[in-house]
N, C-alpha and C positions, 0 to 999 in steps of 0.2 A: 727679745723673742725673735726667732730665725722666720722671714717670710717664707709662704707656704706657696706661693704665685708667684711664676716666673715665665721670663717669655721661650719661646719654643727656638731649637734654631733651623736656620736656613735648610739645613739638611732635612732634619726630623719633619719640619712642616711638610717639604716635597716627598718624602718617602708615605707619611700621610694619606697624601694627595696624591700619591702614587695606585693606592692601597683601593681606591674606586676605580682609577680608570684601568690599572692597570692589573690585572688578576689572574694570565695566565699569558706564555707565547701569543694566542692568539690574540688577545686585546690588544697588543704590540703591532703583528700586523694590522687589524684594523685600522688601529690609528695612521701607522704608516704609509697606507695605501688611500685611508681619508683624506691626507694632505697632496700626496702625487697625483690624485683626480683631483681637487682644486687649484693643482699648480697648472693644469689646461695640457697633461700630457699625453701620448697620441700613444705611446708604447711604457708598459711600466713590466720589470723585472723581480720576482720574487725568489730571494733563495734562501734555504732554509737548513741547518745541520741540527740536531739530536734535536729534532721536533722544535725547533727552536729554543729549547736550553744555552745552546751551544752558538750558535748565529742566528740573526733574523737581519736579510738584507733587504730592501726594496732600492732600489735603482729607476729613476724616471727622466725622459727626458721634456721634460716641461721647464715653467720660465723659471727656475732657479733663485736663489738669492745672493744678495749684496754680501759684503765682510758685515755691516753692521746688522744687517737684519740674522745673519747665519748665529752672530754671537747675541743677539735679542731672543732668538726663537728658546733657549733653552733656560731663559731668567723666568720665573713662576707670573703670573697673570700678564703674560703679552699673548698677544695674537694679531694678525692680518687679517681677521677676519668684520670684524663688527668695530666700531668706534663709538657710536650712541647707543642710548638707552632703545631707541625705536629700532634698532638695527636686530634685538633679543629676539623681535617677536615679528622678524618677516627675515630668518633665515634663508639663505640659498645656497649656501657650500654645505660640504660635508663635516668640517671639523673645525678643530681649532690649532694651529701648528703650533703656536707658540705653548699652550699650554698643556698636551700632552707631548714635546720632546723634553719637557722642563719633570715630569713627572718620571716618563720612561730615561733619563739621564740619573734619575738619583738612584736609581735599584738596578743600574746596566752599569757597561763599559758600551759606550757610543763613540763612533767615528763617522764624522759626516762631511761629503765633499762634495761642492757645491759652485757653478759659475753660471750667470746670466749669459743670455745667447749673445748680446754682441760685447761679448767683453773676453777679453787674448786669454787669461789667466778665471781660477779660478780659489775657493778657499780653503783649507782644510782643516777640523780640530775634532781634537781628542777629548774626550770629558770624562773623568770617572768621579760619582756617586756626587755631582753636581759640580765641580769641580775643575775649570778647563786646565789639561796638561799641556797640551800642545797648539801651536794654531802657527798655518803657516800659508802662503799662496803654494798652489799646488795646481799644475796643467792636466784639465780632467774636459770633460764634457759638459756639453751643455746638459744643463736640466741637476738634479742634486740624487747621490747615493748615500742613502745612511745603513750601515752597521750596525745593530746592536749584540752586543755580548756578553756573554755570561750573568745572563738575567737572572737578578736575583744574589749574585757573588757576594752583596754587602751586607742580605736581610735574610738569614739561613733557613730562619724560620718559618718564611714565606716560600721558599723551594721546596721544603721539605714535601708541604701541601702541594705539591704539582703530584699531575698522574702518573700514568707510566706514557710511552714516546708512544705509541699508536694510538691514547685518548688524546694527547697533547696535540698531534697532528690533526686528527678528526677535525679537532674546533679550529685549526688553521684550514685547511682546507672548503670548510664551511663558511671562513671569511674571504677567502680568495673567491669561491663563486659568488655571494653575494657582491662582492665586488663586480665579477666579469659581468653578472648578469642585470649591474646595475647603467653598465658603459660596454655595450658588443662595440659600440664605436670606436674602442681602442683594445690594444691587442694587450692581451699578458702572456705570462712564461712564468710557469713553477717550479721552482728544482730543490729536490730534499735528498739531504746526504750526495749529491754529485748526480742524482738521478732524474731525469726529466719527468715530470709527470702533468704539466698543460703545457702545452704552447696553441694560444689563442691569437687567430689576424682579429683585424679588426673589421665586422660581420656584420650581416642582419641576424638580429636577435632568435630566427626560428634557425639558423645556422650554430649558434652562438649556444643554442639549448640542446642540439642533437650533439656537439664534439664537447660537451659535458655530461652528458648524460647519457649518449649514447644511440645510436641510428636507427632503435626501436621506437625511440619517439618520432622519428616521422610521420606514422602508422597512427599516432594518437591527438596529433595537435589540433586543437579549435580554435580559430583566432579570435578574438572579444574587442568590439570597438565600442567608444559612443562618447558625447562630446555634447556635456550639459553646459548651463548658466553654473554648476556648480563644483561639477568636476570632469574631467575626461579623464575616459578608462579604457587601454590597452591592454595587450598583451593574446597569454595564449593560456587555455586550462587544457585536461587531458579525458578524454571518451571516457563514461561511465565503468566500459569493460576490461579500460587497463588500469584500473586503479590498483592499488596496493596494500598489501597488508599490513603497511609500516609509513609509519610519515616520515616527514623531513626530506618531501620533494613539493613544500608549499610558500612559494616567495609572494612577497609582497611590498610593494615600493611604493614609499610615496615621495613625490617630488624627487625621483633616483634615488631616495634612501628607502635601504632596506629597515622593516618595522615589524615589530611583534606586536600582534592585534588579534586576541582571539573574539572579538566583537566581528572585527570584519572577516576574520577565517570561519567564523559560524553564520555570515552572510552568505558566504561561496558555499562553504557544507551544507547552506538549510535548500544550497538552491538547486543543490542534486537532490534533493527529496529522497526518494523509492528508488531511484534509480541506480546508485550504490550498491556491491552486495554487503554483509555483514561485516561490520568491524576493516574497512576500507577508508581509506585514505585517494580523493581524487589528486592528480598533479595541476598545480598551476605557476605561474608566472605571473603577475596583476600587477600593473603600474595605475596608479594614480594621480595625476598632476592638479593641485588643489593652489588656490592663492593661500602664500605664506601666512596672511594676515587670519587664516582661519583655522591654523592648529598650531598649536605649541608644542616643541621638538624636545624643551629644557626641562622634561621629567625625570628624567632617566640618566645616570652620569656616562652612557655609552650613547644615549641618544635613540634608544632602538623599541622605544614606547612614545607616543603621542597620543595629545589630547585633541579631540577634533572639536568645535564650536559647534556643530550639527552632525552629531551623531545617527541621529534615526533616521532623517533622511537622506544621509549618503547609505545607512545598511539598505534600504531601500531601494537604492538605484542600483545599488553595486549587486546586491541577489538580483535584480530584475534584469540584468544587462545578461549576468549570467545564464538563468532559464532561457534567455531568449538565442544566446548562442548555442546551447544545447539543442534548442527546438528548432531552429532553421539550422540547423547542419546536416547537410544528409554522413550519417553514423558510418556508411559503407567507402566511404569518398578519404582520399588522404590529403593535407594539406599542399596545396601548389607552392611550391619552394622559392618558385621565382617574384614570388607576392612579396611585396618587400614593405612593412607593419615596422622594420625596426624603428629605435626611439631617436632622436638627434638629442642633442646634449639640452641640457633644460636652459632655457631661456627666462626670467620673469621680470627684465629691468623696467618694463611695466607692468604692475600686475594688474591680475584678472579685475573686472568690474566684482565687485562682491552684490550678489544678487540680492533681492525684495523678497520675504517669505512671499508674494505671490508668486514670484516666477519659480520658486524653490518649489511650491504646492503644484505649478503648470508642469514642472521636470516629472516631480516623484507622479502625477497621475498619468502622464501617459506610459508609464510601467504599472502602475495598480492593475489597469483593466486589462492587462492580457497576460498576466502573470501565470496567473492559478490557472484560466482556462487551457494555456495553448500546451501548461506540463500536463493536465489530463487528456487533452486530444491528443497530443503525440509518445505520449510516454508512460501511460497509468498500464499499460497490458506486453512495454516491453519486458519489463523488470519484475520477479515477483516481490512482492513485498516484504522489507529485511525486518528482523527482530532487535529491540535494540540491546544493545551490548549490556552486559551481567556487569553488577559491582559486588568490587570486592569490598566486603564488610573484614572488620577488624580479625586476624585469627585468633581462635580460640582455640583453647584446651579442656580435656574430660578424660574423663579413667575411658578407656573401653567398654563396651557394651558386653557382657557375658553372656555369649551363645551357650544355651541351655539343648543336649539333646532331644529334651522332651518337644517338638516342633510339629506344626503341620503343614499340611499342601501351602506350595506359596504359588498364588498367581499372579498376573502383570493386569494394571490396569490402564489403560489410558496408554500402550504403548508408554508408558512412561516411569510408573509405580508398581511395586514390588509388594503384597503383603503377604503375611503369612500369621500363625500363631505359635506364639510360644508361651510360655509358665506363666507370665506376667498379665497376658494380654494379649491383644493385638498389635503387630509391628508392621509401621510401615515405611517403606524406603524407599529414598529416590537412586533411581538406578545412576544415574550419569555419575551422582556426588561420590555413591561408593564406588565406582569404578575408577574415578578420580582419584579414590583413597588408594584402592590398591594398585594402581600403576604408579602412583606418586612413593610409595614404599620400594615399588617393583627396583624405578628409576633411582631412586637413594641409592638401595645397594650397588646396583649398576658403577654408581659415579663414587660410591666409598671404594670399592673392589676394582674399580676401571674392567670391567666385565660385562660392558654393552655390546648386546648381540644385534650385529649389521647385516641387513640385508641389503646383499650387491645388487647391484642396476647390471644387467644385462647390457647395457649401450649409457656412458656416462651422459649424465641432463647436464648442457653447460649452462647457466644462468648468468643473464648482465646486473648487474648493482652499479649503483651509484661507486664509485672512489670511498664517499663515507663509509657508506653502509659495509661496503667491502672490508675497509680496514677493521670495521667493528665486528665482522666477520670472525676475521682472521683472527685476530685479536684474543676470542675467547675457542680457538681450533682443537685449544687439548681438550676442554671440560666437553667440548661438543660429541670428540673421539670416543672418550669415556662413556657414553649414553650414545654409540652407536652410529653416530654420523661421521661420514667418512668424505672430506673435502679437498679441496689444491686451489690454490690459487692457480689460471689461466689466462696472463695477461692482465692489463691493465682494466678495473672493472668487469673481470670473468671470473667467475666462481665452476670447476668442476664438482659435480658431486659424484662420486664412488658408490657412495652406499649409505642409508639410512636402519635408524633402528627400526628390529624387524615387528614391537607393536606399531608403527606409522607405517606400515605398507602400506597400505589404502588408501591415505593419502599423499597430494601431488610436491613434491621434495621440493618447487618453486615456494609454493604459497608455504612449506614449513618453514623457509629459510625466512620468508621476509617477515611471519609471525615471530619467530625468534629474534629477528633484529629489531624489531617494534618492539619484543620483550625488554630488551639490552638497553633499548633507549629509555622507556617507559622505566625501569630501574633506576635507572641513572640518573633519571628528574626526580622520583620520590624519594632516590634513597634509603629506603624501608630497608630490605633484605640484601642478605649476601648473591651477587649476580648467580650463583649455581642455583639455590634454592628458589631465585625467580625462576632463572630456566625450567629449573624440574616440574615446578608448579605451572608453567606455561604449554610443558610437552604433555603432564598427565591429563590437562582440559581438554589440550586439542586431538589425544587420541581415545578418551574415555565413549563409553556407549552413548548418543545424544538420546535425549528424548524424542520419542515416535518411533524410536526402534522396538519392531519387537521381539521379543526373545519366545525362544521353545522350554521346554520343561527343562533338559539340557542345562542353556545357555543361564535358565533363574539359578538350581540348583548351583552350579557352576559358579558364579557371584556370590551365592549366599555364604559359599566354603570359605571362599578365598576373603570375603571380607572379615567374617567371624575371627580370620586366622591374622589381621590386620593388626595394625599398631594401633588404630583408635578406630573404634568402629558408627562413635558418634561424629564425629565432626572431617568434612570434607579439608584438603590443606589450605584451602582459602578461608575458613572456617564457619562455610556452611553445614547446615544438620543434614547430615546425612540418613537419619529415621527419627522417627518417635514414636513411643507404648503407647495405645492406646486401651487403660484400663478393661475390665469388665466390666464394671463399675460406672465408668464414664458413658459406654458404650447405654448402659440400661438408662443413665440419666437423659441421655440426646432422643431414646426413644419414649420419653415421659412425658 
């Protein structure tokens, strides 16, 4: 009988192991640029062709490696980083070199060239799909450049699943700032396809945030300190009134590594309260320097989820630290530039005292007692009170509702509600949902027929975006054409707008644009829907009648036509009801 158990080979097991850490160009750089900040270097070079398909270079010059450590770094389970079992659980670098160039070598073409600072020569080899072809001494610089190429070349079926080259770059870009904004102390350089698009010195951190994001934020920054038994928290968040329609200007760092934590992003969010307008996004920046020995980084095979050992009382300090820079800021004031907050390189070759739940209890109360009060004395009467944001329930389907001539007066209640009578009953509608319906039909056709009607701007609105947000822009610029918006790229992070469709005149083509790329992103994580049919369902809510409008005899009748004349006259496209009959029958039982 033929064994059915066999062992894996070298190759297959790295390609594997490939398969977590490495999932797209951008996992590539991260790792790449993980190990050139551990390597202690002052300046690091990113270049990149066909979104990285094609090249991913990083170039650093930090302390470099040996011939035998350059030909170690790409054998599977080595690394420079950790040696003991106690070394797992009180990290302080970034990454692990040896075991992601061992991963990113089985599914690339790698060339990496590498010399220690006091040494004449330096090494060079070639590796393909784990493999080394070449290795030779080679006169290069100090500090190490690796290559990678045609990622993916060996495993077809893994490329296939790459996006297209303006998603592919988004999420590089998204790892290069988190990088820059995890070390302003050292300078970067971006270049995609031959094109420059960062060159970063090495800066105070509120320098470091405006030549990434642009010279509007100087207007907005509030700087945040505080420096417990448990943790100390830097950085800068952003005034209530420029916040955004669209996330993905929310960092957070702990120990210099950037972390996905919506525990602690709903600490920072609970702690603008009221002061937010609807469906906004604050900007922040938030470092946390915490001893290693009290969160564990080895969740996650990218590392970008932690567990913390005291959870509630760092959400605790971390919102209170917040309120409180909100509430002594004076709002009207811009931040002094020459104020120098940035971070130095993290230090912990002794670490913190780990405190006594008393002193943890003496931290979290002197933020208890002036939390709540000083955001009602200073804050309850600037902002009016926001609504919170609508969910979408699953969509549904229904034949259309059969408008029947036979009809009576329809009047509006509440600013909000529609009745009227027909054959059946009473019908009553919510005005926003139908209105929803019919521009959501209006908009189909529009984007079937590429027959959106733009209304020109008088004087073009330039708006700044982030790089990301930009390219996610551009990205989707025909579908947006089609349904009426008419844009250009202007520079680097400038968006013109030309003209918008002409149901969205009334409102401001800034706050459409950034609800649209909140749309694109917010798609893009569920996955549910094809990107147009979010869009369209995103442009019908935000231009439909809101409730507390009130309409004239006009504006009801007018509704009633056009909805009757609809593709579905029950259900909103998000798959709210948009009416329901209300018997005769039922009507005599409620007055029984």
């Amino acid at each position: 009988m033929m064994n059915k158990i066999h062992l894996l080979s070298d190759l297959l097991v790295n390609q594997i192991a490939a398969g977590e850490v490495v999932q797209r160009p951008a996992s590539v750089v991260k790792e790449l640029l993980d190990n050139a900040i551990d390597a202690t270097s002052k300046t690091i070079k990113i270049i990149v062709k066909d979104a990285g398909k094609q090249l991913i270079q990083v170039i650093d010059d930090g302390v470099g490696m040996s011939e035998l450590d350059a030909q170690m770094c790409f054998e599977k389970h080595t690394t420079s980083k950790i040696s003991t079992t106690d070394d797992l659980f009180k990290i302080q670098t970034m990454g692990f070199r040896g075991e992601a160039m061992a991963s990113i070598a089985a599914v690339a073409q790698v060339e990496m060239q590498t010399k220690l600072q006091d040494e004449m020569t330096g090494i060079s080899i070639i590796i393909e799909g784990s493999n080394i072809k070449k290795q030779e001494p080679v006169a290069t610089a100090a500090g190490t450049s690796i290559s990678v190429k045609n990622l993916f070349y060996n495993v077809p079926a893994r490329r296939t699943f790459l996006k297209s080259n303006p998603v592919e770059f988004k999420h590089i870009l998204e790892e290069v700032q988190h990088a820059a904004l995890s070390r302003p102390d050292i300078a970067f350089s971006l270049y995609h396809n031959d094109t420059e698009i960062y060159r970063l010195s090495a800066e105070k951190l509120s320098y470091r945030i405006i030549h990434l994001f642009g010279n509007s934020y100087k207007k907005q920054l509030i700087p945040c300190n505080e420096k417990t038994n448990i943790v100390t928290i830097e950085g800068y968040i952003g005034k209530p009134e420029q916040a955004k329609k669209t996330r993905g200007e929310q960092f957070l760092f702990v120990n210099q590594r950037f972390i996905k934590s919506p525990f602690l992003n709903h600490a920072i969010k609970n702690a603008y309260e009221q002061l937010l307008p609807t469906d906004s996004f604050p900007f922040y920046v938030i470092y946390l320097t915490i001893d290693p020995r009290l969160i564990d980084i080895n969740v996650h095979p990218t590392k970008t989820e932690i567990k913390f050992q005291d959870e509630k009382t760092l959400y605790a300090i971390l919102k209170a630290v917040i309120v409180r820079s909100l509430a002594t800021h004076h709002m009207g004031d811009t931040l002094d530039f020459e104020q120098n907050i940035n971070l130095s390189a993290l230090h912990l070759t002794s670490p913190f005292k780990i405190s006594t739940s008393n002193a943890k209890e003496r931290d979290y109360a002197r933020f208890k007692d002036n939390s709540s009060s000083v955001t009602e004395q200073c804050w309850k009467d600037l902002f009016p009170e926001s609504q919170p944001a609508a969910q979408f329930p699953p969509h549904k389907s229904s034949e259309p509702f059969h408008y029947k001539n036979e009809i009576g007066r329809a009047v509006q209640l509440y600013a909000s509600y529609i009745v009227t009578q027909v054959q059946s009953g009473s019908l009553l509608i919510d005005q926003q949902a139908a209105h929803e319906r019919i521009l959501y039909d209006k908009f189909i056709g529009h984007f079937k027929n590429n027959s959106g009607v733009s209304q020109q701007l008088l004087i073009p609105e330039q708006v700044t975006l982030s790089l990301v947000d930009q390219t996610i822009l551009l990205e989707h610029k025909e579908t947006l054409s089609s349904l009426g918006f008419i844009i250009d790229s202007f520079g680097a992070s400038t968006i013109l707008i030309h003209g918008c469709p002409a149901e969205l005149n009334h409102h401001a083509p800034k706050q459409l644009l950034e609800g649209l790329i909140e749309q694109f992103k917010w798609n893009n994580a569920k996955l549910s829907l094809p990107i147009e049919e979010s869009l369209i369902r995103a442009l019908a809510k935000k231009a439909s009648i809101p409730h507390g409008k009130k309409l004239d005899a006009l504006g009801i009748d007018s509704l009633l036509a056009q909805l009757f004349s609809s593709s579905n006259t029950m259900y909103a496209p998000d798959g709210r009801k948009i009416c329901v009959i209300l018997s005769q029958d039922t009507l005599v039982d409620l007055l029984k």
